[in-house]
Legacy VTK file of the C-alpha trace (Angstrom):
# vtk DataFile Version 3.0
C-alpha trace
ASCII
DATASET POLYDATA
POINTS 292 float
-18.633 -4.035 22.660
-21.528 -1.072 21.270
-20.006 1.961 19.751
-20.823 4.725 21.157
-24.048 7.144 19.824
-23.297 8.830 16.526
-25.488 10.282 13.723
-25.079 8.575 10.206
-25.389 10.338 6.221
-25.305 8.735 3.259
-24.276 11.526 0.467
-25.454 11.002 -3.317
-22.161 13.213 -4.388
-18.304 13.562 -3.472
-19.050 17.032 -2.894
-22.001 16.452 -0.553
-19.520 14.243 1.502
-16.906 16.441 1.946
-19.318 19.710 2.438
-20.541 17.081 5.444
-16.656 16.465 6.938
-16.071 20.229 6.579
-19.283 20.802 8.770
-18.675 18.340 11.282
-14.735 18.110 12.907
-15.818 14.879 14.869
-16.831 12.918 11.550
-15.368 9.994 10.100
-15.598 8.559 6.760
-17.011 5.024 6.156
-16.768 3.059 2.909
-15.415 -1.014 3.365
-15.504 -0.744 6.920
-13.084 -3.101 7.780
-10.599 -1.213 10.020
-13.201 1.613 10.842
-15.829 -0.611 12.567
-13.507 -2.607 14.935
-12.406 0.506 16.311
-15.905 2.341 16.515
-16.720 -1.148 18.183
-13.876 -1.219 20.536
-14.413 2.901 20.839
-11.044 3.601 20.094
-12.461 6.171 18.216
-16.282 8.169 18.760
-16.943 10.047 15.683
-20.191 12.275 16.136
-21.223 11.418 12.477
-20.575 8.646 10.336
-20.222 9.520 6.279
-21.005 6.591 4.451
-19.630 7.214 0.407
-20.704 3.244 -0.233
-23.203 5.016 -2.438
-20.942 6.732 -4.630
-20.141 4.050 -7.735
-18.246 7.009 -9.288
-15.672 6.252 -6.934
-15.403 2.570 -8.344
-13.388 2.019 -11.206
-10.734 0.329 -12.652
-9.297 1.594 -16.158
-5.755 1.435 -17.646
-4.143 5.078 -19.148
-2.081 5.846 -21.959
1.206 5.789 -19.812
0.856 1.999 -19.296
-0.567 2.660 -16.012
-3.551 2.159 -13.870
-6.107 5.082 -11.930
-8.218 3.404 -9.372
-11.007 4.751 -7.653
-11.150 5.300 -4.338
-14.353 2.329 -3.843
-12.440 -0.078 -5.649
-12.343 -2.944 -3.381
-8.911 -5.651 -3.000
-10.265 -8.476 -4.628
-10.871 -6.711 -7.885
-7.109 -5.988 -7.803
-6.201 -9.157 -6.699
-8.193 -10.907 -9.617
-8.027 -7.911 -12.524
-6.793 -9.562 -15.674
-5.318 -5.374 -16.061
-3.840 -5.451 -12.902
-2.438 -9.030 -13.325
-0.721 -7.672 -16.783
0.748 -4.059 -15.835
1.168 -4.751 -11.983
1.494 -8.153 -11.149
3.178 -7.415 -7.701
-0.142 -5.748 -6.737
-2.364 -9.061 -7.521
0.759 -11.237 -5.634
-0.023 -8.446 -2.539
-3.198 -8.663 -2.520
-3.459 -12.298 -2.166
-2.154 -11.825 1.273
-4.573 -9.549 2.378
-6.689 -10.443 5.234
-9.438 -13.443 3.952
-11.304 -13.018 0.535
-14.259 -11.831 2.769
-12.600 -8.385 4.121
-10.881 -8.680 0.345
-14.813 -8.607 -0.938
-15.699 -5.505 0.919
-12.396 -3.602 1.722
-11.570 -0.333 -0.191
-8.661 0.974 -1.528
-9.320 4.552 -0.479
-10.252 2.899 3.042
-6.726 0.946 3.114
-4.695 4.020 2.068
-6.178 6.085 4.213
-6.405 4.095 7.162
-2.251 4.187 6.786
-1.529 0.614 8.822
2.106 0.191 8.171
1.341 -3.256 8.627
-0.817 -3.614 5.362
-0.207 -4.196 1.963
-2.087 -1.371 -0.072
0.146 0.983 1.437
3.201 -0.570 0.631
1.991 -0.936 -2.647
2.213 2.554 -3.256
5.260 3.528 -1.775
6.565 1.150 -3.980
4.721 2.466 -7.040
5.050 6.163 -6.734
1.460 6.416 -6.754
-0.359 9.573 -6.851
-3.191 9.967 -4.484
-5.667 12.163 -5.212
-7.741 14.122 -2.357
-11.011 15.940 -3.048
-11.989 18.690 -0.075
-14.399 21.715 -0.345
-11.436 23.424 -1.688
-10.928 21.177 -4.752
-8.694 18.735 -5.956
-5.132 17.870 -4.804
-2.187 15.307 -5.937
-0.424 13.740 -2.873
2.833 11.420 -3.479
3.189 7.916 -1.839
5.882 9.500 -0.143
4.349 12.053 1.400
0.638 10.755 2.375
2.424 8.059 5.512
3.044 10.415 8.593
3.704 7.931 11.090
1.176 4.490 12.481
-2.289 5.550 11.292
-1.053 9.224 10.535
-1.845 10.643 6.964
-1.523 13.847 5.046
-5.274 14.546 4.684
-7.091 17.306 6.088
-10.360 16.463 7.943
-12.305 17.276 5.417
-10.669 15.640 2.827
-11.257 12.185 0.996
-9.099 10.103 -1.022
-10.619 9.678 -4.436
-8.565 7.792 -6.537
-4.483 6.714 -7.213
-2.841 6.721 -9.895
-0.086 4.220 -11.337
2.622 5.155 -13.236
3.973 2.306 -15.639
6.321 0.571 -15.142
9.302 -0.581 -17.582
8.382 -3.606 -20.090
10.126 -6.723 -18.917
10.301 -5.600 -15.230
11.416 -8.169 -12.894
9.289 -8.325 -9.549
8.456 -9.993 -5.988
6.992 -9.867 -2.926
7.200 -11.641 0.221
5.038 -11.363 3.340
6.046 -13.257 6.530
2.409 -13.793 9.218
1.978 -16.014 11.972
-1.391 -17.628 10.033
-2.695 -16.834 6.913
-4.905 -13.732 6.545
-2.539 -11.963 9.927
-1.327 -9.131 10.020
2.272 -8.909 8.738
4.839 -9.590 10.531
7.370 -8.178 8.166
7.413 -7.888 4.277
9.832 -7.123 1.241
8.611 -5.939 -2.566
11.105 -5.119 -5.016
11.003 -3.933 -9.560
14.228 -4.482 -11.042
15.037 -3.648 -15.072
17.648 -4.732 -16.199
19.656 -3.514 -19.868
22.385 -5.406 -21.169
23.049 -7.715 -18.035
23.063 -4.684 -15.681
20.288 -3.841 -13.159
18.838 0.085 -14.000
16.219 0.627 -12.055
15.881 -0.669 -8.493
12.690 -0.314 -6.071
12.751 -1.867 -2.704
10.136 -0.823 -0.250
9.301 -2.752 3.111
7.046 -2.697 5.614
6.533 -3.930 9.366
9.804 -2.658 10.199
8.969 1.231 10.722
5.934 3.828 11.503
5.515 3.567 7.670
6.045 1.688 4.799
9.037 2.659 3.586
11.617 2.967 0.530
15.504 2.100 0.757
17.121 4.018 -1.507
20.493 3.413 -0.230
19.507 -0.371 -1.093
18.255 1.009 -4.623
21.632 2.320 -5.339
23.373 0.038 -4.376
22.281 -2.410 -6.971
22.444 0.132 -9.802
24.798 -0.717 -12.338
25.351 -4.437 -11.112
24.220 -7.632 -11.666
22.837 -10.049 -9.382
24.086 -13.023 -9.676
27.517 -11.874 -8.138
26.666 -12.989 -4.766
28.376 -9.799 -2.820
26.267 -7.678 -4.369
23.296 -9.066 -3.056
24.949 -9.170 0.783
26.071 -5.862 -0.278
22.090 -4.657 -0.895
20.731 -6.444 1.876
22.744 -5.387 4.345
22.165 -1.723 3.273
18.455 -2.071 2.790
18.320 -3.647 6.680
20.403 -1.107 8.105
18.992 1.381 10.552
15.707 -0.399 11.164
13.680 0.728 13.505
11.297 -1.926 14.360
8.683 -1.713 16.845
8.345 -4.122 19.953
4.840 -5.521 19.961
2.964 -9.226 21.280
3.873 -10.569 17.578
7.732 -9.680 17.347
10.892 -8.403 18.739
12.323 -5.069 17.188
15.512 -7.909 16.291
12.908 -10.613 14.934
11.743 -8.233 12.544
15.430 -6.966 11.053
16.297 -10.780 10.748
13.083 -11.527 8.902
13.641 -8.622 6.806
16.977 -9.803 5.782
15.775 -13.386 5.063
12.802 -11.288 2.830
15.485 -9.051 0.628
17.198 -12.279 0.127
14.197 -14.032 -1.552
12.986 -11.138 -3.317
15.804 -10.054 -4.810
16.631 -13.134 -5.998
12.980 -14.112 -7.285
13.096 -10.352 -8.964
16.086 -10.703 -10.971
15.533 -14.159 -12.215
11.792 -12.514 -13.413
13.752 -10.095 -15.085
16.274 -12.117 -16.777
13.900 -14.024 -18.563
12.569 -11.176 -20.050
15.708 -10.802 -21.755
16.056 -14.495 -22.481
LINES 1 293
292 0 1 2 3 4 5 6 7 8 9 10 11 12 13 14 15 16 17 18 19 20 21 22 23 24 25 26 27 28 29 30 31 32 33 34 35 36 37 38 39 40 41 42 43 44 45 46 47 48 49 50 51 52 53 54 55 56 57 58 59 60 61 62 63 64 65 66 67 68 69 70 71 72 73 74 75 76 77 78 79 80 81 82 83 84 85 86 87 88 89 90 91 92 93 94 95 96 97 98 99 100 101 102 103 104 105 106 107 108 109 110 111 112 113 114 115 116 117 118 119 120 121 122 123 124 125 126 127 128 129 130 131 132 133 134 135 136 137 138 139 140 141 142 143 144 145 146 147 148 149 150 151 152 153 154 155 156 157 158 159 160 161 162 163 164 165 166 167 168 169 170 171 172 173 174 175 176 177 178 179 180 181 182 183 184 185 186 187 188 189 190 191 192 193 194 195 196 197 198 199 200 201 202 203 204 205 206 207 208 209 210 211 212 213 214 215 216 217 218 219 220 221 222 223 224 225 226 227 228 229 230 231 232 233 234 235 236 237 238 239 240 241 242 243 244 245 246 247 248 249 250 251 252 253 254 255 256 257 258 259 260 261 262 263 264 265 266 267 268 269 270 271 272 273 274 275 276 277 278 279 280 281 282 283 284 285 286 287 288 289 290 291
């Protein structure tokens, strides 16, 4: 299909963009493309004005800060994450992510402000930064403001932005040294959507797991957290095998799945389960030998 008519502008400034958004209601931001165009295609949506921030390199960075963490602009595209020696050293469950990410074409042009923002609960970015505690920052005619991970995912393609609004960057807090991690993504073919997918951090001190982050996706409205799961695991180590039932079972219960063409609601709480099991397991043997 044609999208329908719309008018097209091409800022030089993140001000000019946002002065554009605040002047038209019916515009939509463009950067990547990737999720936008399909739907303008398909005319899911009809925005009267396309802003196109492509043009705005100030919005594509990478660079480490002093807190062992990471602040990405809002242009930077997946495949820099996915191959970033930085990334690679302070995140490495972001460059496992990204690998799963659609085909290293959309991973060549597809932004991280675009992923974020587009809030899929079936993609990766998103996840990501639930699991992260990223900080997403917004720039509007009004300024600048900090959103948590926690609070930017309303619901399937819902977000906390205003309309005239723009993600700009997110920030990374560090994470501990010798921080055990995984991820695990089940799809139908390579480069599908999800299906259903489990990242978790552990530390661990003295034999003991002391910090625990399990987020999921595919299974809600959102990405989400579990930190029932989290607790559970606090305190214990897991290589007792009734803890890890014990975690599972919490971090899979009260799932809310949605029934679609690819899955049952049930499907997707039994491949969650089967996830937690690998990921926990892959995490704490990461962490381990950090203490070996």
């Amino acid at each position: 299909m044609k999208p329908a008519p719309f008018d097209y502008a091409c800022p030089d400034s993140v001000d000019e963009a946002v002065a554009l958004l605040a002047g038209h209601p019916d515009a939509k931001v463009i950067a990547g493309g990737q999720s936008l165009m399909p739907m303008i295609n398909f005319r899911v949506v009809r925005p009267g004005l396309l802003v196109d921030i492509g043009r705005l390199l100030e919005l594509d960075f990478l660079r480490a800060t002093s807190n062992g963490g990471v602040c990405i602009g809002a242009l930077t595209r997946h495949r820099v994450l996915e191959t970033s020696p930085l990334i690679a050293e302070r995140f490495p469950v972001v460059s496992e992510a990204m690998r799963h990410v659609a085909h290293v074409a959309i991973r060549n042009r597809g932004t991280i402000g675009g992923s974020l923002s587009h809030a899929d609960p079936a993609a990766e970015l998103p996840m990501m930064a639930m699991l992260l505690d990223a900080h997403i920052v917004a720039h509007s005619p009004r300024g600048e403001r900090g959103i948590a991970a926690g609070d930017f995912f309303l619901g399937s393609l819902t977000h906390a932005l205003a309309e005239d609004e723009i993600v700009v960057r997110v920030e990374l807090p560090g994470l501990r040294p010798e921080t055990g991690w995984a991820f695990e993504e089940f799809a139908r073919r390579a480069g599908d959507y999800a299906i259903a997918a489990v990242a978790v951090l552990l530390h661990v001190t003295d034999g003991r797991i002391d910090e625990a982050r399990i987020a999921m996706m595919g299974v809600a409205d959102t990405p989400i957290r579990r930190p029932e799961a989290e607790a559970v695991l606090i305190g214990r180590a897991l290589d007792d095998d009734a803890v890890m039932k014990a975690a599972i079972a919490v971090a899979c219960d009260g799932l809310t799945p949605n029934q679609d063409l690819q899955a049952s609601p049930d499907y997707r709480r039994h491949l969650a389960a089967m996830l937690c099991e690998r990921v926990f397991a892959a995490a704490w043997s990461r962490a381990m030998k950090g203490k070996a």
